[in-house]
DRENBA-29250 format. One line per 2 residues: their letters; for each residue x, y, z of C-alpha. Coordinates in steps of 0.25 Angstrom, whole numbers. Each point is the difference from the previous one (the first is absolute). Layout:
N
A = X,Y,Z | ...
% end
This chain:
834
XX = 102,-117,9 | -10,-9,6
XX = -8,-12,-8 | -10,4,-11
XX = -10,-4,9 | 3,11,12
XX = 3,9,-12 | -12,-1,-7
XX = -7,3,14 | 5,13,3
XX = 0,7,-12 | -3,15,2
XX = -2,11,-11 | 0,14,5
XX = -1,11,-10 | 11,10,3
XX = -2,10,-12 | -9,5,-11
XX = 3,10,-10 | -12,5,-8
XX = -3,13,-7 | -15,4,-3
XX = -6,-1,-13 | -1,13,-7
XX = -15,3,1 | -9,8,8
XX = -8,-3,11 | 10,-12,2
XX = 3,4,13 | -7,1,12
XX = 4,3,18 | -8,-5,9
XX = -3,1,14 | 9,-11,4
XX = 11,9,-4 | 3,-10,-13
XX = 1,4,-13 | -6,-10,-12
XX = 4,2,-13 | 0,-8,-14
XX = 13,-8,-4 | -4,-6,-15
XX = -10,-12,5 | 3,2,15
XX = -3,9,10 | 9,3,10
XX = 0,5,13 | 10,13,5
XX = 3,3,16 | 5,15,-1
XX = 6,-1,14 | 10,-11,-3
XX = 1,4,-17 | -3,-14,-2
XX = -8,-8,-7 | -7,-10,8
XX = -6,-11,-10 | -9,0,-12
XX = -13,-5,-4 | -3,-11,-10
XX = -13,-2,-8 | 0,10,-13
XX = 2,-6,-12 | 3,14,-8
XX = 6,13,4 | -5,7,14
XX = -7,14,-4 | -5,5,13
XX = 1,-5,15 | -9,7,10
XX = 0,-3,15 | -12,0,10
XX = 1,7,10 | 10,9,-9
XX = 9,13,7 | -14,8,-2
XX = -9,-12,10 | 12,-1,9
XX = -7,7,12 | -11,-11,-4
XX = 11,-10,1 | 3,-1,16
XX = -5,-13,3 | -1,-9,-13
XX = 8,-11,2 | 0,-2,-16
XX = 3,9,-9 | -4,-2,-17
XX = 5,3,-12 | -6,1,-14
XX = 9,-3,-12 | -5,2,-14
XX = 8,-6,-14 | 0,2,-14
XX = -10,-11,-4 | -10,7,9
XX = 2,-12,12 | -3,6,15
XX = 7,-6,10 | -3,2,15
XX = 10,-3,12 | 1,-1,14
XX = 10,6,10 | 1,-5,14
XX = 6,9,9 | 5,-7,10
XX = 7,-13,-7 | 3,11,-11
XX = -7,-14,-11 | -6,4,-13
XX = -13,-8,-4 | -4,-1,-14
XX = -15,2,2 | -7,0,-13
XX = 0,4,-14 | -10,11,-2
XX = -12,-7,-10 | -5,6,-12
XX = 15,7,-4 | 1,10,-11
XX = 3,-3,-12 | 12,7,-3
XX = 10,8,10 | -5,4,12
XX = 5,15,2 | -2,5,12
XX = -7,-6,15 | -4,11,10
XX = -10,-4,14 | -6,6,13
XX = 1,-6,12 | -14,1,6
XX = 2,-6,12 | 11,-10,6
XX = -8,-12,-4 | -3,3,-15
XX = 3,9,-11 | -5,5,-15
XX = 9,0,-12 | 0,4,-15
XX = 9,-4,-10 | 1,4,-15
XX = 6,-7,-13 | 3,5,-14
XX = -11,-10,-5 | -10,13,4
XX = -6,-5,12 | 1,3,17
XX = -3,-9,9 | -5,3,14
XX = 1,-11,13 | -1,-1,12
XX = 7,-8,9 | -3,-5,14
XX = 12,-5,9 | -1,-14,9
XX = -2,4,13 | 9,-12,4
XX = 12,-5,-4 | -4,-12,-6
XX = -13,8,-7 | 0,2,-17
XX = -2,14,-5 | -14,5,-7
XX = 1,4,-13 | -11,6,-9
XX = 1,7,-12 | -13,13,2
XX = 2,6,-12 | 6,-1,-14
XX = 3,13,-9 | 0,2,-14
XX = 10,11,-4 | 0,0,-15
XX = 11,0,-9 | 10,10,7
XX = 3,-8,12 | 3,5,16
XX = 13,0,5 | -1,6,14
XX = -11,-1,10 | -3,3,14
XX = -11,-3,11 | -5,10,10
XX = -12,-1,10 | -8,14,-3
XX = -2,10,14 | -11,-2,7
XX = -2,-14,4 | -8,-3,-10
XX = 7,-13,-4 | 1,5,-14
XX = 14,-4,-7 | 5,9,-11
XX = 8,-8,-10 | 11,11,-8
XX = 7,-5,-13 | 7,6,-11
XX = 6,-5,-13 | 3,2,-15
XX = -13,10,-2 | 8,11,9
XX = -11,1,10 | -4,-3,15
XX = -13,-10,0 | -7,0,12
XX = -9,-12,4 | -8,-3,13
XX = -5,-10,6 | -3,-8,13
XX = 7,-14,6 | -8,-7,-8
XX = 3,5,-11 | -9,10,-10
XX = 11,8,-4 | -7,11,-10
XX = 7,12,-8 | 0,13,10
XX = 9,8,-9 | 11,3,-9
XX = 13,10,4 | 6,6,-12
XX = 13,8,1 | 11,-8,-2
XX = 4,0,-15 | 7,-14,-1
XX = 0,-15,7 | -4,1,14
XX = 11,-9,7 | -4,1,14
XX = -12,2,10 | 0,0,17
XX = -12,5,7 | 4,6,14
XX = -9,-5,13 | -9,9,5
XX = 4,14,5 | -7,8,10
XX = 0,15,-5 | -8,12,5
XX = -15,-4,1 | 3,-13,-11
XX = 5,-12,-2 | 7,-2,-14
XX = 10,-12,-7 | 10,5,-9
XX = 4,-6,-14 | 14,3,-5
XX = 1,-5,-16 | 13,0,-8
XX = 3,0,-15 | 9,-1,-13
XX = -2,16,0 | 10,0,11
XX = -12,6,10 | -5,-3,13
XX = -14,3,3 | -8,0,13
XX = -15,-1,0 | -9,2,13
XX = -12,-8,2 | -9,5,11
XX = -16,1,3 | -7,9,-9
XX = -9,10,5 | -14,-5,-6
XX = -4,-13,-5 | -9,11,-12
XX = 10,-2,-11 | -12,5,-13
XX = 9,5,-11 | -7,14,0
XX = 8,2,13 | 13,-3,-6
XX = 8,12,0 | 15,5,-3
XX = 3,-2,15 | -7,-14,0
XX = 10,-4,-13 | 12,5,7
XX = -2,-8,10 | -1,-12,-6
XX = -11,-10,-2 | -9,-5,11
XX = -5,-16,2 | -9,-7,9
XX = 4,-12,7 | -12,-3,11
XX = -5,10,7 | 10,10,-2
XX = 5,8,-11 | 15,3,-2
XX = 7,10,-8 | 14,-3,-6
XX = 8,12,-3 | 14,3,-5
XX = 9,4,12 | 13,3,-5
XX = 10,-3,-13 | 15,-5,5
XX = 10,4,-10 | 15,-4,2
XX = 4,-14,-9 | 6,1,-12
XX = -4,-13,-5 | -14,-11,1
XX = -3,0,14 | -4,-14,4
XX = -4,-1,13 | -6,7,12
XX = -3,-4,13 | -5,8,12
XX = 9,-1,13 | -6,-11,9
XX = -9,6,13 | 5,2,13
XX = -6,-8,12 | -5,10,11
XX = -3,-4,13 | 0,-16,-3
XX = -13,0,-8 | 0,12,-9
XX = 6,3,-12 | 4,13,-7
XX = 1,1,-15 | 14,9,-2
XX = 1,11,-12 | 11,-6,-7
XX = 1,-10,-13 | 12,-5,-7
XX = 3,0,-14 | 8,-8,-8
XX = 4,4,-17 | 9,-5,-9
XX = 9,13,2 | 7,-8,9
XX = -7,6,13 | -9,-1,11
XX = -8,12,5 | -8,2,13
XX = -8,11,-1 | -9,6,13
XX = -8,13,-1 | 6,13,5
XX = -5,3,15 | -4,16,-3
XX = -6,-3,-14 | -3,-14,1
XX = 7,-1,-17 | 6,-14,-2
XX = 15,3,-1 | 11,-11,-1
XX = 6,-1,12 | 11,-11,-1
XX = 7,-6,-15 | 7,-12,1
XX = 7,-9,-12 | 9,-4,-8
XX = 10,10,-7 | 8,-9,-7
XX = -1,-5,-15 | -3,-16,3
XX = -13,1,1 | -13,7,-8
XX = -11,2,11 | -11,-5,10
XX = -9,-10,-1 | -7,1,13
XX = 3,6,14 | -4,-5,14
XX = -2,4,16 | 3,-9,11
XX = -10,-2,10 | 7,11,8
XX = 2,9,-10 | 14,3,3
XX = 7,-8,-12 | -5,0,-15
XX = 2,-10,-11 | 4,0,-14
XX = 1,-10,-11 | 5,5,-12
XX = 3,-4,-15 | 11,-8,2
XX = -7,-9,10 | 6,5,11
XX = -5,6,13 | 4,14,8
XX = -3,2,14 | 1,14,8
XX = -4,1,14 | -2,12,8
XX = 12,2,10 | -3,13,3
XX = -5,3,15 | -4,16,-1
XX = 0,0,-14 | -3,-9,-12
XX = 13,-6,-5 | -1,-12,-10
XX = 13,-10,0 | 1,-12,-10
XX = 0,-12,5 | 4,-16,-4
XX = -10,-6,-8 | 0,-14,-6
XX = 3,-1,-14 | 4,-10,-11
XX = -3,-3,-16 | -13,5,-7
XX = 2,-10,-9 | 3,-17,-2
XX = 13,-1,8 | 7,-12,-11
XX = 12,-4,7 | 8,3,15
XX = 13,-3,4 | 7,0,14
XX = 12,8,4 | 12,-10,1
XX = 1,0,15 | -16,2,2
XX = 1,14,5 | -11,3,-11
XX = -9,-2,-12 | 2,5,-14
XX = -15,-1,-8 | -2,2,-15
XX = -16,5,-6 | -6,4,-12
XX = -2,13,8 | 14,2,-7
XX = 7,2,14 | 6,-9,7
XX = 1,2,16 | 9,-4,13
XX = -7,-5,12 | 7,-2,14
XX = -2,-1,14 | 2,11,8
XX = 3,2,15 | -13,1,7
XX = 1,14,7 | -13,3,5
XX = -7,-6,12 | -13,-4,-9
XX = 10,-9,-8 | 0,-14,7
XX = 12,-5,-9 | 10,6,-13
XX = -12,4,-12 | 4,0,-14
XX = 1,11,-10 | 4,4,-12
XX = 13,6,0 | 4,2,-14
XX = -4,2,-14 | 11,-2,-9
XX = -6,-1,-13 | -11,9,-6
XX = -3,-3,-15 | -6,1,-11
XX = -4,-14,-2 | -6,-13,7
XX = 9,-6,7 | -1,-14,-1
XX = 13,-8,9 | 11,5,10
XX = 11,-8,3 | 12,7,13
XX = 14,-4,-3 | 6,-11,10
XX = 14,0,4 | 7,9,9
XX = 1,16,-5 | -11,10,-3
XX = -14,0,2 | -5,-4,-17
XX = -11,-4,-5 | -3,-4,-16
XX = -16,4,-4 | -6,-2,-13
XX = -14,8,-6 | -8,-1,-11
XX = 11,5,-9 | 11,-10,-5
XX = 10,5,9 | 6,-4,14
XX = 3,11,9 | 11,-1,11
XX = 0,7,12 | 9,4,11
XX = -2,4,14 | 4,14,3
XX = 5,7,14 | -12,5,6
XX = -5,-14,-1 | 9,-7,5
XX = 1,11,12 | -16,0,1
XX = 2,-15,0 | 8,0,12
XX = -11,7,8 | -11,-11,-4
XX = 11,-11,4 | 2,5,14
XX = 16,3,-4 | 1,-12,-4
XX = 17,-3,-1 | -1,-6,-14
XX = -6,11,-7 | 12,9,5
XX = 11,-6,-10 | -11,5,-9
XX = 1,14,3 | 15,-1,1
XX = 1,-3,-15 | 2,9,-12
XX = -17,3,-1 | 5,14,-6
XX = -16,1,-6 | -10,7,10
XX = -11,-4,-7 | -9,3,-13
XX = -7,9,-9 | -11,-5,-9
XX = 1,3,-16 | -10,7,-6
XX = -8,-11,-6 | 2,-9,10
XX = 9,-11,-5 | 13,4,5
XX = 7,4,15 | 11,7,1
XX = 10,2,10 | 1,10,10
XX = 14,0,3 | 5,4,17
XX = 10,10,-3 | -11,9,-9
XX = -2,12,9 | -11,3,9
XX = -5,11,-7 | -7,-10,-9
XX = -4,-12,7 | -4,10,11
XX = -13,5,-10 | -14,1,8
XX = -10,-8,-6 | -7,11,2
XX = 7,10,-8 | -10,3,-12
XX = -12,-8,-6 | 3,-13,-6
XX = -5,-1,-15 | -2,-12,-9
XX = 11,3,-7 | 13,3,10
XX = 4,-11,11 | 1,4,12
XX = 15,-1,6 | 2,-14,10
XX = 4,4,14 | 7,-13,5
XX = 2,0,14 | 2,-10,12
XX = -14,-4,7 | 1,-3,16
XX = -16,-4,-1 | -7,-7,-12
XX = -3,12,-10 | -13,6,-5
XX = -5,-1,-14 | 3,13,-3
XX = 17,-5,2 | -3,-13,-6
XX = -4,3,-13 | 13,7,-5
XX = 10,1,11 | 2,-15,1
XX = 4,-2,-14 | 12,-11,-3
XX = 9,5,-13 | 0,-9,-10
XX = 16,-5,-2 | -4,-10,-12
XX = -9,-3,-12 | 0,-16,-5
XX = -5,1,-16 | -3,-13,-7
XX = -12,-5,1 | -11,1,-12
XX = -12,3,9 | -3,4,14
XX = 7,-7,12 | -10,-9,7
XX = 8,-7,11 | 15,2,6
XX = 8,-8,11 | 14,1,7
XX = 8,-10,3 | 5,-3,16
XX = 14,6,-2 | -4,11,-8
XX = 7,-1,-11 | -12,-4,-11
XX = -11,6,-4 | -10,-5,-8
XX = -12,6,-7 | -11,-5,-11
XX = -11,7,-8 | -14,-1,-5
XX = 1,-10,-12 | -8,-7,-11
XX = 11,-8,-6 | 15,-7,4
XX = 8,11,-5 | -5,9,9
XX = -2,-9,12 | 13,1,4
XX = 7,1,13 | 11,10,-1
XX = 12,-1,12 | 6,13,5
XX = 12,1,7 | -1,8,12
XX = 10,11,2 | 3,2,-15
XX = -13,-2,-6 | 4,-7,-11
XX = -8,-11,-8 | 5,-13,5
XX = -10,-11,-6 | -12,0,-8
XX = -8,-13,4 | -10,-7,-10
XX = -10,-10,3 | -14,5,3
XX = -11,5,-12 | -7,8,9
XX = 2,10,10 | 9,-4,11
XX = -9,4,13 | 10,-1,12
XX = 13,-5,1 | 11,-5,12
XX = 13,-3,5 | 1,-14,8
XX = 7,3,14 | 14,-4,-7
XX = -2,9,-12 | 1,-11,-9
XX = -10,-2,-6 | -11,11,-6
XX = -14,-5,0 | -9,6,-11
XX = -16,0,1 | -7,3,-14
XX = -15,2,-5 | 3,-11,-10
XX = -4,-9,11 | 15,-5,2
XX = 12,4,10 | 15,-1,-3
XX = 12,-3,7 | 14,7,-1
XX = 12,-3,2 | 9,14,5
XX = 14,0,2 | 10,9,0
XX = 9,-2,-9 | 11,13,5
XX = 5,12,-10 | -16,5,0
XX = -4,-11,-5 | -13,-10,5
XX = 0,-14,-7 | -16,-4,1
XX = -6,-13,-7 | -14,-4,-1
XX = -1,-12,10 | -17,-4,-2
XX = -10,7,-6 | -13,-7,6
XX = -17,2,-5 | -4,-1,15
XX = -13,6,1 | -13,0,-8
XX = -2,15,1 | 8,12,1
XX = 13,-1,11 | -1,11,8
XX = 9,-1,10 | 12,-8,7
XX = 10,1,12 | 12,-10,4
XX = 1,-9,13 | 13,10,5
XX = 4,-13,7 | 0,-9,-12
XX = 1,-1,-16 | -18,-3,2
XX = -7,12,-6 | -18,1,-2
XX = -8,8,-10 | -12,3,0
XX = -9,2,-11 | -14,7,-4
XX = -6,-16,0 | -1,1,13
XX = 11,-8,4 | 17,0,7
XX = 8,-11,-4 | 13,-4,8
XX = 10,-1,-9 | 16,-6,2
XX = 13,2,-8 | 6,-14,0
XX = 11,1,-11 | 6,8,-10
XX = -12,-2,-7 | -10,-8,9
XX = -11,8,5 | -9,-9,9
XX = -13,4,4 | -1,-3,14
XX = -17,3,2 | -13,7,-3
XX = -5,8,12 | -16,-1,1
XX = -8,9,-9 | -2,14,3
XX = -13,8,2 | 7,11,-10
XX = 11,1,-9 | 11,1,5
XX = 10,15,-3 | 12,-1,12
XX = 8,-10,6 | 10,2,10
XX = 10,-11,8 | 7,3,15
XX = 8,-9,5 | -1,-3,15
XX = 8,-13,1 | 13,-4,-7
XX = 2,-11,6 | -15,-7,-3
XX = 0,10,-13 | -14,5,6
XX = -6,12,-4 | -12,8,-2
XX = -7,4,-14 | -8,11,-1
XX = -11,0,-11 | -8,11,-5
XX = -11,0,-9 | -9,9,-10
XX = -11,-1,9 | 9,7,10
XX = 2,-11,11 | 12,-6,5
XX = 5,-12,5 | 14,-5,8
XX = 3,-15,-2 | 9,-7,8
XX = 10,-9,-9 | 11,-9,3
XX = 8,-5,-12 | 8,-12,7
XX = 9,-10,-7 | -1,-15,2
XX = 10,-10,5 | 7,-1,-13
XX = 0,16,-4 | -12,0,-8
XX = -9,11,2 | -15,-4,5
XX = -11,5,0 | 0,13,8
XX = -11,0,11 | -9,10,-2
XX = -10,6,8 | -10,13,1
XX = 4,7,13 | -9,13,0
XX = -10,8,-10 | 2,14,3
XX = -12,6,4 | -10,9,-11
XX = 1,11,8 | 18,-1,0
XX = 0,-2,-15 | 0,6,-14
XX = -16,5,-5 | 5,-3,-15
XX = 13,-9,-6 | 15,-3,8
XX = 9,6,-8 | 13,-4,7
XX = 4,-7,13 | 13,1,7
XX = 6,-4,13 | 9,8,8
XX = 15,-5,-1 | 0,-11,7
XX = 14,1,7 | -6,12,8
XX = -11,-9,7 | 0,4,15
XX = -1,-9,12 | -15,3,1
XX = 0,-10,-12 | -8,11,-8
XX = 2,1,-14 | -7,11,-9
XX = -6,-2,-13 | -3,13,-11
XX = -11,0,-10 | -6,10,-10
XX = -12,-4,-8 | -9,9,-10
XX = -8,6,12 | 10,11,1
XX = 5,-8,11 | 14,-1,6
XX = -1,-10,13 | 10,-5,10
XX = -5,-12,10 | 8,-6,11
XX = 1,-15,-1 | 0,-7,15
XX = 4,-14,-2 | 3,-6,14
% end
């Protein structure tokens, strides 16, 4: 390692991974014509590439939960699309902020552009816009504080140039809010927009208006008999002697209506010429010039549950310039399907023409489906914030394949841990799942380098899931997790893990004395209510680990049968959710209220784990012995929960970070006969607030915490009972939740600490704790070396930070740090510090 100096110079942070999954709400997610996929993760909004199943970066800026995203040019405006240089995006939260960004294509940058003025006052619920040409667009957006608001926006014709916004028309909906719109220029020319919306009143409320606003009541569309969840107009389509737009509406009645909207024949609408043929055919407005009847075209009927989204298939680009509206829409229900449905060429009746979805039990429905610009791929996001992509490999015929997707928690992700070679990440959330990331073996010519995905998910439960810890030492994959339930959970890696493992490794030689062991478990079935997993043994016979997930409808009341298998490429949703299940080997009873933090020492023999307290008998430490799982120590010192805990590099010494505001030192050894002699060395106040987090020096007895006053302190153990403090770090913008130390010099003891905070940033420090002359520790030099960018970091608070093992640092001098944050968030960066 060069000097600090050349170091701090050429620090480089690359983000290598993000692991999200969608916040389960509608309109949330939306495709545009760049081929990216946005979607709300909690505070952030991230961005999806389908072709690589990665997710490229996320976008900070909200303050509250992302409701609804909307892209300008979306997959509809694609053909509109062809030469803008900058693409747009609309993202709307649950304290009614409107945010707009900027895409550049070319430099693939992201812009935060402005925050849209005059927001709603409560949750925005839904975004829809027309591109009206490439330089400016209209959009609407409604809230459930009864109001829709109509802009219109006008794009810099330069890259330097601000956008124009102006607000042309402000809505009042009365007490029974909107919750889907959609904006639709009427045939004709006229330049008349038609505004759709649909809410809590079950019916379709049509507006019209101009560019500059004047939106006025045209009509009202009754039919449905519940909520109506979603609304798409189609583009203009030409038909025999008319132009007309379609309006497909879905609803909680589980139905699928499409309305038709053409010229009508005479602009002499006196009510003494309404007839029974004039009511059937629906009611007739006046927008300009020209008078348009709306009438009812066809009723879709094939969901067994809320349909809550439809989307008509994005045009076709004929001859460069024109487009051609196709006959076909998607629909998306919580039955666990998505439907595209195109008439029937000899009767021209809607039929259902393709069904995709998912069969299994580990999910309950649909919240939205989505084209791609080409219309040969659709999108799902479902309830349990994960996405599911088919594309159309068919060449004669239609034939719908599933593809890799991106996934990740729905929920704040509260602890990760690496695997003990690095070969993966293991991630605890309070979506009551905790996950396996790993880098797998790029094999397709669009993937520049090995992309990361989740390989596993060896615990679904019925609770929160607050801290993980994986066993060190030599021997089977294990890990230790503790939930919202006052019980530690220990796990052990089965077969076809360890075999799917070797795929994502590349065959890596030291994974095979792995599967040469006694692993005589295959893999898991989950309980009935969701708390226990028990093995599936190898020598069972086929008949019954061979089932078809297929093989009957899945109730709420049986459990569908786990088919573990070894995977060759990263598996889909549909495999993860109950196929990759670890059985549970031990349960660790003793503590009085749910666990809160756990940690493993470096030789794997110690566990220790700690709980949610409010008084000293309670905030204990209890020891566990690896192997036998027996109790081997109960450490008293704190008053308050115990909030992290670690090993030193030796093992021993245990330090223990609290909410009392005080941190303690341990003394751990072993004394033989299953036995572990520990003494209470310090028990320091070291902070004014809350001590949220700690980490060792691994070359040295020195240790930081950091704490909610906005500060790290170095700290040194000197004695048997000395502990020094060493220095104050500046002050921090934000408290500070997760420390983490790598070591990067033994000789210089030189390392990096890695600091996240509740505002979501993070930031490396370079530190060299030197001894003087004489052996006495000084003070270490400290110096900020990089601030990740925004656009890297967490949207919400740093749960955790952890370093890759840093014996496996390559040549390249690149070393990889782990965090997960509230965001949903599970990120991998690259650290380049030569």
């Amino acid at each position: 390692m060069g000097s600090k100096s050349d170091g701090m110079q050429q620090v480089k942070v690359e983000r290598v991974f993000i692991g999200a999954g969608c916040n389960r709400i509608v309109n949330n997610v939306s495709w545009g014509a760049c081929d990216l996929v946005a979607f709300g993760s909690q505070n952030a909004v991230a961005i999806l590439c389908p072709k690589i199943a990665q997710i490229l970066t996320t976008l900070p800026g909200h303050k509250a939960s992302v409701n609804c995203t909307y892209w300008l040019p979306n997959a509809k405006f694609a053909y509109k699309a062809v030469e803008m240089e900058r693409h747009y995006l609309l993202s709307g939260d649950a304290d009614g902020v409107i945010i707009l960004w900027e895409y550049t294509i070319l430099d693939k940058k992201w812009r935060h552009v402005l925050q849209v003025p005059q927001p709603h006052i409560k949750g925005v619920t839904c975004i829809c816009g027309i591109m009206m040409s490439q330089k400016d667009a209209v959009f609407a957006s409604t809230s459930s504080d009864g109001t829709v608001n109509v802009w219109e926006l006008v794009f810099p014709c330069t890259s330097e140039g601000d956008c124009k916004l102006s607000c042309v028309e402000t809505l009042s909906i009365g007490s029974k809010s909107m919750v889907a719109l959609s904006l639709a220029e009427l045939p004709g020319n006229s330049g008349h927009l038609a505004l759709a919306m649909g809410g809590l009143d079950n019916k379709i409320h049509l507006y019209c208006g101009q560019r500059t606003g004047k939106f006025v009541p045209a009509c009202q569309l009754k039919g449905h008999t519940d909520w109506i969840r979603s609304l798409d107009f189609s583009l203009p389509i030409l038909g025999i002697g008319e132009t007309f737009i379609l309006l497909v509406t879905s609803s909680q009645d589980k139905g699928i209506r499409i309305w038709k909207i053409a010229f009508h024949d005479s602009l002499d609408t006196k009510k003494e010429e309404i007839s029974l043929a004039s009511y059937i055919k629906g009611p007739v407005f006046v927008a300009g010039s020209n008078s348009y009847q709306v009438s009812m075209e066809s009723l879709l009927i094939g969901h067994d549950d809320w349909v809550y989204s439809v989307e008509w298939q994005p045009p076709s680009i004929i001859n460069g310039n024109e487009c051609y509206q196709p006959q076909s829409l998607l629909s998306a229900s919580m039955d666990k399907t998505m439907m595209i449905w195109k008439p029937e060429k000899t009767t021209g009746i809607w039929i259902n023409v393709v069904t995709v979805g998912e069969l299994s039990h580990c999910a309950l429905g649909f919240y939205g489906g989505h084209w791609s610009p080409k219309a040969d791929s659709i999108l799902a996001h479902g309830y349990g914030g994960s996405f599911h992509l088919w594309k159309d490999v068919g060449v004669a015929s239609d034939d719908w394949k599933p593809q890799k997707v991106p996934s990740g928690h729905f929920a704040a992700v509260s602890d990760i841990a690496w695997a003990r070679q690095g070969e993966y990440i293991l991630s605890g959330s309070h979506d009551q799942t905790s996950r396996i990331y790993a880098p797998w073996p790029k094999n397709s010519c669009l993937e520049n380098e090995d992309n990361w995905h989740e390989i596993a998910r060896p615990q679904v439960h019925g609770h929160d899931i607050n801290c993980v810890t994986i066993i060190q030492g030599k021997g089977n994959h294990r890990f230790v997790s503790g939930a919202e339930e006052k019980v530690a959970r220990v796990f052990e890696a089965p077969l076809s893990f360890l075999r799917t493992l070797r795929h994502a490794t590349s065959g890596d030689s030291s994974l095979l004395d792995d599967l040469q062991a006694e692993v005589q478990i295959l893999g898991a079935n989950m309980s009935a209510l969701g708390l226990s997993q028990k093995p599936i043994y190898s020598q069972v016979s086929p008949e019954t680990t061979n089932r078809s997930n297929t093989d009957g409808l899945d109730t709420l009341e049986t459990v569908p049968e786990a088919v573990p298998v070894e995977f060759t490429e990263p598996p889909i949703e549909e495999q993860l959710a109950w196929n990759t299940l670890w059985p549970e080997s031990h349960k660790l009873y003793g503590h009085g209220n749910e666990l809160y933090s756990l940690c493993c020492d470096h030789s794997g023999k110690l566990v220790a784990s700690s709980c949610k307290a409010q008084s000293a008998s309670v905030a204990e430490v209890w020891l566990w012995q690896v192997g036998s799982w027996k109790s081997v120590g109960r450490l008293h010192s704190h008053s308050l929960t115990v909030t992290q805990m670690e090993f030193s590099h030796d093992d021993k010494y245990l330090l223990v970070v609290s909410r009392d505001r005080h941190f303690s030192v341990f003394s751990i050894k072993d004394a033989g006969a299953d036995e572990i002699n520990h003494e209470l060395m310090v028990r320091q106040e070291a902070h004014k607030r809350i001590i949220w987090a700690c980490s060792w020096n691994p070359f040295g007895h020195e240790f930081a915490t950091g704490s909610r006053d906005k500060t790290v302190k170095i700290w040194a153990v000197e004695n048997a009972s000395t502990i020094k403090q060493l220095m104050t770090l500046p002050s921090f913008k934000s408290s500070v939740t997760a420390l983490s130390w790598v070591g990067l010099g033994r000789q210089s003891n030189h390392g990096f600490l890695a600091v996240g905070m509740e505002s979501g940033l993070i930031e490396l420090w370079s530190l060299s704790c030197e001894r003087s002359d004489n052996g006495n520790l000084m003070v270490p030099n400290a110096t900020c070396v990089v601030q990740f960018d925004p656009f890297l970091c967490h949207a919400s608070p740093v749960n955790r930070l952890t370093w890759r093992h840093s014996e496996k640092i390559p040549d390249s001098k690149v070393i990889q740090l782990a965090s997960c944050g509230a965001d949903h968030c599970v990120r991998v960066f690259n650290i380049d510090f030569l």
